[in-house]
C-alpha positions as CSV (number, residue, x, y, z in Angstrom):
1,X,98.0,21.7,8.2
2,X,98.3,17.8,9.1
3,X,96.6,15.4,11.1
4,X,99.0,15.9,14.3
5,X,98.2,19.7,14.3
6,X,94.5,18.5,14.4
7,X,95.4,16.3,17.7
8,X,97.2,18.7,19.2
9,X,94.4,21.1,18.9
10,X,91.6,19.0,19.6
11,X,93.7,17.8,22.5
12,X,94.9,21.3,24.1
13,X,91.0,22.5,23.7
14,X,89.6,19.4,25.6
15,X,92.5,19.5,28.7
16,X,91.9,23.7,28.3
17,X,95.8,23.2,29.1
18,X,99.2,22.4,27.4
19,X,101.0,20.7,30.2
20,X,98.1,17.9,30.2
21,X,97.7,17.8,26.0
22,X,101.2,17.2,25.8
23,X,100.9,14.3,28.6
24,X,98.1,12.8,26.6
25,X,99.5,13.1,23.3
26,X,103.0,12.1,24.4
27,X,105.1,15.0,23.3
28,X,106.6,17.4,25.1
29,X,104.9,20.8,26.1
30,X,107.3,22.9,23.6
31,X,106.4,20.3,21.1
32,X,102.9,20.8,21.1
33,X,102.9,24.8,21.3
34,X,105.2,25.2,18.5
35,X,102.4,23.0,16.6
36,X,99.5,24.8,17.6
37,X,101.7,28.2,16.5
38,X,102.4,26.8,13.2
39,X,98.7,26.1,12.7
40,X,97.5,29.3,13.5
41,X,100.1,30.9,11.7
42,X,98.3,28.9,8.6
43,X,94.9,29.6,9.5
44,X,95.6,33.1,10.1
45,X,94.0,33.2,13.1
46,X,94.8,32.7,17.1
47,X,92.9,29.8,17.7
48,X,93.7,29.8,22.0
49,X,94.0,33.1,24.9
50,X,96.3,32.5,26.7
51,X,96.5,35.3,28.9
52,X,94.7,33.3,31.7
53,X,96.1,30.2,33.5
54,X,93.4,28.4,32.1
55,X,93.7,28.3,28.4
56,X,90.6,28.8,26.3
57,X,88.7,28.7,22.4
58,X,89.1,32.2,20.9
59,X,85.9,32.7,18.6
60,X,87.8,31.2,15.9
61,X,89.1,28.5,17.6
62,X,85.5,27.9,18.5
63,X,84.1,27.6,14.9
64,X,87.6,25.4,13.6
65,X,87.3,23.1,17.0
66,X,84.1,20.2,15.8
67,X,85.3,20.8,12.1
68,X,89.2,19.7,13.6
69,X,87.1,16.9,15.5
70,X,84.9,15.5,12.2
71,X,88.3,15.8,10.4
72,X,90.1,13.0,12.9
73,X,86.6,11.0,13.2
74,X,87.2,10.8,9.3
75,X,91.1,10.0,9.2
76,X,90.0,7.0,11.8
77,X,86.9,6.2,9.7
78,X,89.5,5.4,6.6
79,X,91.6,3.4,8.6
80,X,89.1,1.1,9.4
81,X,87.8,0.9,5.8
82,X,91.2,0.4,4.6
83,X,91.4,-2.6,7.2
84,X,88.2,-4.3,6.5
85,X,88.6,-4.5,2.8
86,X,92.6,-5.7,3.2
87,X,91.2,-8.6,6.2
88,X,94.0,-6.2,8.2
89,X,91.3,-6.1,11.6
90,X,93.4,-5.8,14.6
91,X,93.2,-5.1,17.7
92,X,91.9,-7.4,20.9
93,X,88.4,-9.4,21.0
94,X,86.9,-10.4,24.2
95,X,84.7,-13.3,24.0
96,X,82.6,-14.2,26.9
97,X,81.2,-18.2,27.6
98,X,78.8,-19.1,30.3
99,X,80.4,-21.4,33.2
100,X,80.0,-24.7,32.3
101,X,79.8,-24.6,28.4
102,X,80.9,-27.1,26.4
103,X,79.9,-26.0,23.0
104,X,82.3,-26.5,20.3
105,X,81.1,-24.9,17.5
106,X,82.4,-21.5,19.7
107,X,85.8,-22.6,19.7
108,X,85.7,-23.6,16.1
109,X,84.1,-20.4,15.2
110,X,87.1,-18.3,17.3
111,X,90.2,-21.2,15.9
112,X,88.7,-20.0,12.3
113,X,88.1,-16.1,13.2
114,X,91.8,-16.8,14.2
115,X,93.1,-17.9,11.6
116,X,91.8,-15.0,9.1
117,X,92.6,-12.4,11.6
118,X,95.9,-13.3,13.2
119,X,96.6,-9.8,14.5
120,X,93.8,-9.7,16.8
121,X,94.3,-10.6,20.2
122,X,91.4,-13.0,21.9
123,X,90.6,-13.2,25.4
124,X,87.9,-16.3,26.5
125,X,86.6,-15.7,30.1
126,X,83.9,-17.6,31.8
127,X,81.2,-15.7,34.1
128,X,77.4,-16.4,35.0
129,X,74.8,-15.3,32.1
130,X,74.2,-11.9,34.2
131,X,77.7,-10.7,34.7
132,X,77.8,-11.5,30.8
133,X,75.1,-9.5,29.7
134,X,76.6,-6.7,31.5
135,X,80.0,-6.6,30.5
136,X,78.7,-6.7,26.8
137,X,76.3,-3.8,27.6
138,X,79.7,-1.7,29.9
139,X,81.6,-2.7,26.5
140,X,84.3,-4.9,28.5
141,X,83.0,-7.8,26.8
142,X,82.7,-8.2,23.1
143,X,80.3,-10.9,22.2
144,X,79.7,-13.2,24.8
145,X,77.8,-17.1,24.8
146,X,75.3,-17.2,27.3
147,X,72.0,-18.7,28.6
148,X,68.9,-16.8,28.6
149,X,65.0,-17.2,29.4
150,X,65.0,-13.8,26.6
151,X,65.5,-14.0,23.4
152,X,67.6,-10.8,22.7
153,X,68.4,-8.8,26.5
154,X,67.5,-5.2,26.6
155,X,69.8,-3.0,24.2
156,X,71.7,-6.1,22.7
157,X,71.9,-8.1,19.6
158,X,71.3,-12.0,19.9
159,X,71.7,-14.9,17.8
160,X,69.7,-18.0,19.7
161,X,72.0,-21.5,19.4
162,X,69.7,-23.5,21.3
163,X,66.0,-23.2,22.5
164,X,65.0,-26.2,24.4
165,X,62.5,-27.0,27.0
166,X,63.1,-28.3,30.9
167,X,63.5,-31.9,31.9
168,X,63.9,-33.6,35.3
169,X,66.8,-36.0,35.0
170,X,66.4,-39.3,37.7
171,X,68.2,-42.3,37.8
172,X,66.3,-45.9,37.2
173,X,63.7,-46.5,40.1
174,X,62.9,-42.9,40.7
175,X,59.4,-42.7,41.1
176,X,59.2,-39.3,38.1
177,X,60.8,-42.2,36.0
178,X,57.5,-44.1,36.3
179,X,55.8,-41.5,35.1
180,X,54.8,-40.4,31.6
181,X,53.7,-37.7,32.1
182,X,55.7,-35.0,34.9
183,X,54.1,-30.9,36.2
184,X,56.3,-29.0,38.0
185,X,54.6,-29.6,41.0
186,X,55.6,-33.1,41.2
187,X,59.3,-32.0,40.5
188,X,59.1,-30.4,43.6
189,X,58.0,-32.4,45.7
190,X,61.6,-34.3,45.6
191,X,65.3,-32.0,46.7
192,X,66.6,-30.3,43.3
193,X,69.7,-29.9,42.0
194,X,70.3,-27.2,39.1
195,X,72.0,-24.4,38.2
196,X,72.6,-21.0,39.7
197,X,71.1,-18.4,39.9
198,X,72.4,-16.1,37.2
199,X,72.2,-18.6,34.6
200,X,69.4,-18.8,31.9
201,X,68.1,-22.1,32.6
202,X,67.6,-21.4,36.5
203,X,65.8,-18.0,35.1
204,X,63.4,-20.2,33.4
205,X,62.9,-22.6,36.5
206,X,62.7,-19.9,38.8
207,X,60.1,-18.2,37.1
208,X,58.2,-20.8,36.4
209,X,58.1,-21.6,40.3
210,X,56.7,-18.1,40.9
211,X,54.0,-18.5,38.5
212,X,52.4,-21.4,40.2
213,X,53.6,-19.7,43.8
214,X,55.4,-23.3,44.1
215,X,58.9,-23.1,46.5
216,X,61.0,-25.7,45.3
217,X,63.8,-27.3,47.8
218,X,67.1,-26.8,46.2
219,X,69.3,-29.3,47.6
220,X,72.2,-29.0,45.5
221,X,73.4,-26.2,42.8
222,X,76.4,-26.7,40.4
223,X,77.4,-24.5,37.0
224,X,78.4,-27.7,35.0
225,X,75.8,-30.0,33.4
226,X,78.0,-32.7,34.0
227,X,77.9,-32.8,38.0
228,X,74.8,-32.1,37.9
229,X,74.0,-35.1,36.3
230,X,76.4,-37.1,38.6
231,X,75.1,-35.7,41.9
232,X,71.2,-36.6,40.2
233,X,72.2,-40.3,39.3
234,X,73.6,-41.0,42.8
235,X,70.2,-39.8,44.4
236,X,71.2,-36.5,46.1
237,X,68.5,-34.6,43.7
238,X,66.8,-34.6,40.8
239,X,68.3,-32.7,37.7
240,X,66.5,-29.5,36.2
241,X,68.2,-30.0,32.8
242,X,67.4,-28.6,29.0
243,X,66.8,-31.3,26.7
244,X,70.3,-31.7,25.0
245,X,72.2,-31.6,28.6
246,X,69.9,-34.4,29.5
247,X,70.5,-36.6,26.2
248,X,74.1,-37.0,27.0
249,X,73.1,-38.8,30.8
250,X,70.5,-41.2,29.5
251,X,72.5,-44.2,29.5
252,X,72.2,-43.5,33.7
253,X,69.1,-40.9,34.1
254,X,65.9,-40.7,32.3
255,X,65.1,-37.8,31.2
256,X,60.9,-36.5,31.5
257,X,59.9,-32.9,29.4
258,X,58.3,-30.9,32.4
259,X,54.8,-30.6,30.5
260,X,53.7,-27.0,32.0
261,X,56.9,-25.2,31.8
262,X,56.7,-24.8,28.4
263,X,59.6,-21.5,28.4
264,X,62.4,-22.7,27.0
265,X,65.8,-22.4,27.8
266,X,67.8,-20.9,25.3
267,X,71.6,-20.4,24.5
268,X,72.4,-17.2,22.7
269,X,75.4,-15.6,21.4
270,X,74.9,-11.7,22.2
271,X,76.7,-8.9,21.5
272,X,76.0,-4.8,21.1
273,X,74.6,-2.8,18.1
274,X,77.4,-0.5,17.5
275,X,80.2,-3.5,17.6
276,X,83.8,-3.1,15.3
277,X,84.5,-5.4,12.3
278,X,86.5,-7.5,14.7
279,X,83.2,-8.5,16.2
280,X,81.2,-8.5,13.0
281,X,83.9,-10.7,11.6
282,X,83.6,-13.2,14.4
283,X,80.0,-13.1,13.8
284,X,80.2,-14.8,10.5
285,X,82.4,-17.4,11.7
286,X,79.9,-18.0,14.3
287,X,77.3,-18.0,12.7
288,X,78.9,-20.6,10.4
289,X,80.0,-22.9,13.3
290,X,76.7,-23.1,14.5
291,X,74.1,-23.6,11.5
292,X,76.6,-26.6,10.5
293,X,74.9,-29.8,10.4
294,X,75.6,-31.9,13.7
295,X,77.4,-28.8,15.2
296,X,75.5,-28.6,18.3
């Protein structure tokens, strides 16, 4: 017996029909009988009746059914050794990135991941945090870049980039830039402009809000730090920023740590348990890209 027969079988038990296992094996109907004839002929035994129109597991082809199963499950399982020790992954990666992120260290870590594994395709979409987190968990999404207010998401694997806390970003003369010292409930006291909903950082912010039962004014609500900061410095709102976003406006906002929201913010790369050697293999470049000094 080979491998095919195995298929065939495993195929013809599962549709409980010939027409359909010879559709999903793409071989003709005559193909896949004579097959399964030949492989009872060596197993001695009739593995199908097929005296009814639906055809079904005689006893023996019962018992020989999850050992034909274990048998494929094993031929597959060798593949992807043979793969992984030979740097022969293949295939097609999907790699999330929150809206807005302008992270390098990811695109090094996917140029290099490319570069050692030329035969895989990648995808890079953009999405909210939330739509991330489910695609990973559905499995239409690989590894994805996102922002959290949780370390590792229910049923996923993390790796936290960043884990900053809130600022309010205002330009010169803003009365918060007087201030040394700034609560959320002075931040919202003044029109806001931040993230959606959806992202990590408005999580946090959100949250926060609750706790205190404050009801901020959100004036203004963009996905990209940068017009955030824009819309901030020509006095439509003031910024809810992490740290880092803030650090690259200060030369037009100044930037005040929001003293009791003390959750940070963080930037994780996520992805599930059970993931392929594609994904573990991205993984090392990734986590390479981003423990380099100055990457972030």
């Amino acid at each position: 017996m080979d491998l095919r027969q195995l298929e065939y079988f495993v195929a013809v038990a599962e549709e409980q029909n010939f027409t359909r296992a010879a559709e999903r094996v793409h071989i003709s109907q005559s193909g896949v009988s004579a097959q399964i004839r030949q492989l009872e002929r060596e197993l001695g035994a009739e593995l199908f009746d097929r005296s009814a129109r639906t055809v079904t597991l005689t006893v023996a082809g019962k018992a020989a059914l999850e050992h034909a199963r274990a048998a494929l499950a094993a031929a597959g399982a060798v593949g992807q050794a043979v793969d992984e020790v030979t740097d022969l992954i293949r295939g097609r990666l999907t790699v999330g990135m929150v809206i807005g992120c302008t992270l390098t260290p990811l695109f090094d870590a996917l140029s290099a991941f490319h570069q050692a594994h030329p035969r895989v395709e990648i995808s890079l979409l953009e999405d909210g945090s939330d739509r991330l987190v489910e695609g990973v968990r559905a499995g239409t999404i690989d590894v994805a870049l996102i922002g959290t207010a949780t370390a590792t998401p229910d049923g996923l694997d993390a790796l936290t980039i960043i884990s900053e806390r809130l600022v309010v970003a205002v330009p010169a003369g803003h009365p918060l830039a007087e201030q040394r010292q700034v609560t959320l409930r002075d931040l919202v006291a003044h029109p806001i402009v931040c993230m959606p909903p959806g992202t990590g950082l408005r999580t946090v912010f959100d949250r926060a809000c609750a706790a205190q039962n404050l009801h901020p004014a959100i004036a203004l609500q963009a996905s990209a730090a940068d017009a955030i900061a824009d819309l901030a410095a020509r006095g439509l709102g003031v910024a809810v920023l992490s740290n880092s976003m803030a650090a690259s406006y200060r030369d037009r906002l100044t930037a005040r740590t929001i003293d009791d929201v003390e959750t940070p913010a963080l930037l994780a790369l996520i992805w599930k348990s059970t993931h392929g050697p594609a994904v573990r293999e991205l993984l090392v470049h990734g986590r390479r890209a981003f423990t380099e000094p100055d990457a972030i």
